[in-house]
C-alpha positions as CSV (number, residue, x, y, z in Angstrom):
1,X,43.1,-13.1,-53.0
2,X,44.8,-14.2,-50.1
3,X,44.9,-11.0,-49.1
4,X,41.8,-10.4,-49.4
5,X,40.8,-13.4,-47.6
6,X,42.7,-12.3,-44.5
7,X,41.5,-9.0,-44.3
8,X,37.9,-10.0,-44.7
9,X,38.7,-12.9,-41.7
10,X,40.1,-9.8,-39.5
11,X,37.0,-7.7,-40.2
12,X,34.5,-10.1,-38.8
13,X,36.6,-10.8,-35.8
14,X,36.8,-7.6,-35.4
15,X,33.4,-7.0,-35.8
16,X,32.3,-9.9,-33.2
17,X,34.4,-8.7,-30.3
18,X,33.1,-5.1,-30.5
19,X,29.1,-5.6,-31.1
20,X,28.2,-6.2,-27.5
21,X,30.2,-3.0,-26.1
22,X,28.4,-1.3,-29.3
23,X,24.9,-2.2,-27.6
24,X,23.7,0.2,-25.9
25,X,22.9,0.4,-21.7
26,X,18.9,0.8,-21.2
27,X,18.4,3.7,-19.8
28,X,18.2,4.5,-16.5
29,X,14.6,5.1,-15.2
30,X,13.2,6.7,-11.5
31,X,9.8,5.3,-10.8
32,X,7.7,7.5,-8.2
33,X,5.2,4.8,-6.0
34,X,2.7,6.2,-3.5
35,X,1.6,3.3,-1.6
36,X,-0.5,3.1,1.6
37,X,1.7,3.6,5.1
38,X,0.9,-0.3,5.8
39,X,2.8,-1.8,2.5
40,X,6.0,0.3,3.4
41,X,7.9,-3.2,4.7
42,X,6.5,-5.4,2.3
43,X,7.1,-3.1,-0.7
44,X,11.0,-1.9,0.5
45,X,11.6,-6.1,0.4
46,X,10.2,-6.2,-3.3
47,X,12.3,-3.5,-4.2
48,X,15.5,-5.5,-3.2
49,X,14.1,-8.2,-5.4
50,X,13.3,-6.4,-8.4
51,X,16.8,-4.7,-8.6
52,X,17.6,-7.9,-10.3
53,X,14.4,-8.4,-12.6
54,X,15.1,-4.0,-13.4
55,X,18.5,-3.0,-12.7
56,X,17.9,0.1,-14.9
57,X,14.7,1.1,-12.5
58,X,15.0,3.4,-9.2
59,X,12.2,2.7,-7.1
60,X,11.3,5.7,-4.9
61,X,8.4,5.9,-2.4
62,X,6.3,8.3,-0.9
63,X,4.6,6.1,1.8
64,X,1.3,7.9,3.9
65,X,-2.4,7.8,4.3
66,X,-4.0,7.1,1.5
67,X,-6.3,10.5,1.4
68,X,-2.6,12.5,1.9
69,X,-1.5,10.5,-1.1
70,X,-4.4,11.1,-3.3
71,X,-4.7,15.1,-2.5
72,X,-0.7,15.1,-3.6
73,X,-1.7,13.3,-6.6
74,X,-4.5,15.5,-7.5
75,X,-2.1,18.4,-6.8
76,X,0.4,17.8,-9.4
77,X,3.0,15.9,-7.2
78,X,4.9,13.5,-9.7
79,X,3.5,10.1,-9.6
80,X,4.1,6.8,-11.9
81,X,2.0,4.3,-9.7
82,X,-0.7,4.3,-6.9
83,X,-1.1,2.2,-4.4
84,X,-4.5,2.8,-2.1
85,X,-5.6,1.3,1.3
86,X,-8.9,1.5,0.1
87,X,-11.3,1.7,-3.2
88,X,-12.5,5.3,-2.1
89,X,-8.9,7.0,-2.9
90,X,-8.4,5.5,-6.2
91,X,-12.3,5.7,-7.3
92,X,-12.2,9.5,-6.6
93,X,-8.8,9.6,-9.2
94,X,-10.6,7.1,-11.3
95,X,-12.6,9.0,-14.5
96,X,-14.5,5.5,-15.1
97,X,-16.1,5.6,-11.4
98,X,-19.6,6.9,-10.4
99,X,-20.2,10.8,-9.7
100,X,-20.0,10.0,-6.3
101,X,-17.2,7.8,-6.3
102,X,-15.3,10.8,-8.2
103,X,-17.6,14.0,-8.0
104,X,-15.0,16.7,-8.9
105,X,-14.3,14.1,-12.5
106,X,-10.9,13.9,-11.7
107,X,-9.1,11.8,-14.6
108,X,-5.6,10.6,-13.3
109,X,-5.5,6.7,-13.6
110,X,-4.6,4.8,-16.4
111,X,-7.8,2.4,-16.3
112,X,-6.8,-0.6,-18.1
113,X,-3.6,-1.0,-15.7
114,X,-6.3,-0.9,-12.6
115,X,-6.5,-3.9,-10.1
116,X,-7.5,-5.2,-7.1
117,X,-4.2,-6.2,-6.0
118,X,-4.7,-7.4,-2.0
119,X,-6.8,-8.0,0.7
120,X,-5.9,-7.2,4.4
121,X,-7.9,-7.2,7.5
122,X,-8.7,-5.3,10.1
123,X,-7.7,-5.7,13.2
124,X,-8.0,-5.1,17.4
125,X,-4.4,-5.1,18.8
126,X,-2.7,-4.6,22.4
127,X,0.5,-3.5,24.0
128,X,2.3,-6.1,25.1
129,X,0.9,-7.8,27.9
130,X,-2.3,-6.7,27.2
131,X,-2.3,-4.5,30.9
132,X,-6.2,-4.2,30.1
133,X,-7.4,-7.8,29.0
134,X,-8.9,-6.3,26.6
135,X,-10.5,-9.8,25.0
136,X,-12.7,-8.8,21.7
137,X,-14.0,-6.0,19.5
138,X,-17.7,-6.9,22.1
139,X,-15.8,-6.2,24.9
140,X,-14.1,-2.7,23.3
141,X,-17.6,-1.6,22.6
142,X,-18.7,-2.2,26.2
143,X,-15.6,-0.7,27.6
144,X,-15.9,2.4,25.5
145,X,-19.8,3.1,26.8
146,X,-18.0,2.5,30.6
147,X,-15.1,5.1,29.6
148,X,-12.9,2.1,30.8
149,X,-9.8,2.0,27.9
150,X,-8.2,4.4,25.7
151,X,-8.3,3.3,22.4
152,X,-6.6,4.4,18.9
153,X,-8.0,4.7,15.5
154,X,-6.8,6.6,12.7
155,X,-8.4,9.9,11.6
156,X,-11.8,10.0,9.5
157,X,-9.6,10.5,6.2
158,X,-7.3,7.6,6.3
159,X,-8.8,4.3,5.0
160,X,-8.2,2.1,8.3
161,X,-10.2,5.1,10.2
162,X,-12.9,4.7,8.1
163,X,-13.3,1.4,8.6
164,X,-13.3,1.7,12.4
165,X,-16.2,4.3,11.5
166,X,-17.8,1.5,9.8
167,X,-17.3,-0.9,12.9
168,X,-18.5,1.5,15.0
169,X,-21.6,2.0,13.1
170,X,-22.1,-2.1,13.0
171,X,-22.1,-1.8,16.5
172,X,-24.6,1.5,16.5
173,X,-21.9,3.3,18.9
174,X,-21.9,7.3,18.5
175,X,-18.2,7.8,17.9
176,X,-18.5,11.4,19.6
177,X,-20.1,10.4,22.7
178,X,-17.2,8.1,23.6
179,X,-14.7,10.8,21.8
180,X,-12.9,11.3,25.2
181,X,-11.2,7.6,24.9
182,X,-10.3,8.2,21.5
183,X,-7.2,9.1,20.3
184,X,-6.3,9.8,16.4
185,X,-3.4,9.3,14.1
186,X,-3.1,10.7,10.5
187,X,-1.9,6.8,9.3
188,X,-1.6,3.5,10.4
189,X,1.8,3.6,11.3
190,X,1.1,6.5,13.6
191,X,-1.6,4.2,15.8
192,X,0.1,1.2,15.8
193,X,3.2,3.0,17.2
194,X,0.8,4.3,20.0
195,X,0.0,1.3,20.8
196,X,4.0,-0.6,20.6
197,X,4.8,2.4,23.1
198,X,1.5,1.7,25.2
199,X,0.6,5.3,24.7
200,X,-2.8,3.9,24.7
201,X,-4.9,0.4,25.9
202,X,-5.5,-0.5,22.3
203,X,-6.1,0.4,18.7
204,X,-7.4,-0.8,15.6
205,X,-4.9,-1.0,12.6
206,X,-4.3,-3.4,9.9
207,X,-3.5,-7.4,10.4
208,X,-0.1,-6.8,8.2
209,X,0.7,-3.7,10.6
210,X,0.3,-5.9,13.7
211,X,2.8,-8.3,12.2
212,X,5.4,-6.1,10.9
213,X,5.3,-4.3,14.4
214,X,4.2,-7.8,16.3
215,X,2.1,-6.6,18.5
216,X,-0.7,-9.0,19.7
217,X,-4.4,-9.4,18.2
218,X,-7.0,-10.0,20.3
219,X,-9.7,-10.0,17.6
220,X,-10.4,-9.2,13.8
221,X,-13.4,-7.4,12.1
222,X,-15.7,-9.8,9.8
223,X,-16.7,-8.7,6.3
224,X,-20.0,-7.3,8.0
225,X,-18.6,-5.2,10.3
226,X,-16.4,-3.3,7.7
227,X,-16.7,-4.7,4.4
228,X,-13.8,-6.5,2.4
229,X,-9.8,-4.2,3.2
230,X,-8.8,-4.3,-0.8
231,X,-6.0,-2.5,-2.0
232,X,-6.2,-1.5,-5.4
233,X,-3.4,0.0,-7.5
234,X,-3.2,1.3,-11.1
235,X,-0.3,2.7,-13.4
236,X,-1.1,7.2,-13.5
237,X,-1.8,8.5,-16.7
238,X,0.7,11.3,-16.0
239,X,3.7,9.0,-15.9
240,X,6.2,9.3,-18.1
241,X,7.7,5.6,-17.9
242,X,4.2,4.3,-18.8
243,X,6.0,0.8,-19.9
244,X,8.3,0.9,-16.5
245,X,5.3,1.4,-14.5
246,X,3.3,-1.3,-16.0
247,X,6.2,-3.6,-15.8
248,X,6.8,-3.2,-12.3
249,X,3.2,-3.3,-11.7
250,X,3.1,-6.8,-13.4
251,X,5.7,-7.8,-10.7
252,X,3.8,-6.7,-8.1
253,X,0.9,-9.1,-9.5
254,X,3.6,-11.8,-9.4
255,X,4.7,-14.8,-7.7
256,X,8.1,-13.3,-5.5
257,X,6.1,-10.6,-4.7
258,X,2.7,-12.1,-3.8
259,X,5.1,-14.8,-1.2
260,X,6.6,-11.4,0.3
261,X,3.0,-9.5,0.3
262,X,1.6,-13.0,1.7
263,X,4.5,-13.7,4.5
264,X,2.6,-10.5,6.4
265,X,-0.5,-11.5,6.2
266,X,-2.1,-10.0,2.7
267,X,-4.0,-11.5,0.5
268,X,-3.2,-11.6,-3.1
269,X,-5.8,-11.2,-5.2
270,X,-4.0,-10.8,-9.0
């Protein structure tokens, strides 16, 4: 019996010092984001943080206009999460939006993980100095008619562009009669560097951009001028790490990530 006893004893040790070697590692996982050029500081500090919260998760981005982003998607390029400058990207992905929102029915987002994650602004920014005194989006407009400042916008395809088309129209200015002051870039990033090197007198980017690249603004666009700058994202139904996705998307959504997305200037809005 004693035997017995002893052997029994040895067993469970035994049995103790080996389970948590015997549990197995989760697996690794690569999460593809596209995001909107103008979240790629904010994001590449959450991804720091969430190493901790997911150490088995490898965050890789593909950060560009939103309309680049969404004709990738709708390509075939491999995509677990989307996040778009603007409603109109995700709405023509989204098979739950209007016929005109989506007219070719494209089905890629997985619509219960949809939300309306920020809110940003839009924004009239300077070189440093301001060489032009350049004061307000009224005196832009004036200045434009005159041929007096060189201004930058993004192209007609990237959200921030189209909501300098929409200022423009507030103001009931012809965008190609004043076409030899423009210049054009294919993303946010790509403006507000002309305007860090002074490549031009001003441009129009977002609030968040300014900061990140802090560059001065001399005035922001009201709700009537361009309507409400949200940024919706939503898990792809495509993915293959459906859970991974939703979990990092939950984070997003979160408080450490809505102080990083709200140090910049968004606006949280899960």
């Amino acid at each position: 019996m004693k035997r017995i006893m002893t052997f029994l004893l040895c067993a469970l040790l035994l049995i103790g010092c080996t389970a948590p070697a015997a549990q197995k590692a989760e697996e690794p996982v690569e999460l593809v984001v596209f995001a909107a050029a103008s979240l790629t500081e904010t994001l590449g500090e959450i991804a720091g943080q969430y190493r901790s919260v997911a150490p088995n998760v490898t965050l890789t981005f593909n950060f560009d206009s939103s309309g680049t982003l969404k004709t990738q998607i709708e390509n075939g390029a491999d995509c677990d999460l989307f996040l778009s400058a603007a409603p109109k990207q995700m709405n023509a992905l989204d098979k739950t939006a209007s016929a005109e929102a989506n007219p070719d029915g494209l089905d890629f987002v997985l619509s219960e993980t949809r939300v309306n994650l920020l809110e940003n602004k839009v924004a009239l920014v300077v070189p440093e100095g301001n060489p032009k005194g350049i004061a307000s989006f009224d005196d832009l407009i004036e200045r434009l008619k005159t041929g007096d400042v060189l201004l930058g916008i993004g192209n007609s395809d990237v959200p921030v562009g189209q909501y300098t088309q929409k200022i423009f129209a507030h103001y009931g200015l012809d965008e190609a009669a004043v076409a030899a002051n423009l210049t054009y870039g294919s993303n946010v990033k790509e403006v507000t560097s002309q305007v860090s090197e002074a490549a031009v007198d001003c441009g129009i980017i977002y609030a968040t951009d300014a900061f990140s690249a802090n560059l001065s603004i001399v005035d922001t666009a009201t709700k009537e001028m361009c309507g409400q700058v949200i940024y919706p994202a939503a898990v792809l139904n495509v993915t293959k790490h459906e859970a991974e996705a939703k979990a990092f998307l939950d984070y997003l959504k979160g408080p450490e990530a809505s102080a990083v997305f709200a140090s910049v200037g968004f606006s949280p809005l899960s």
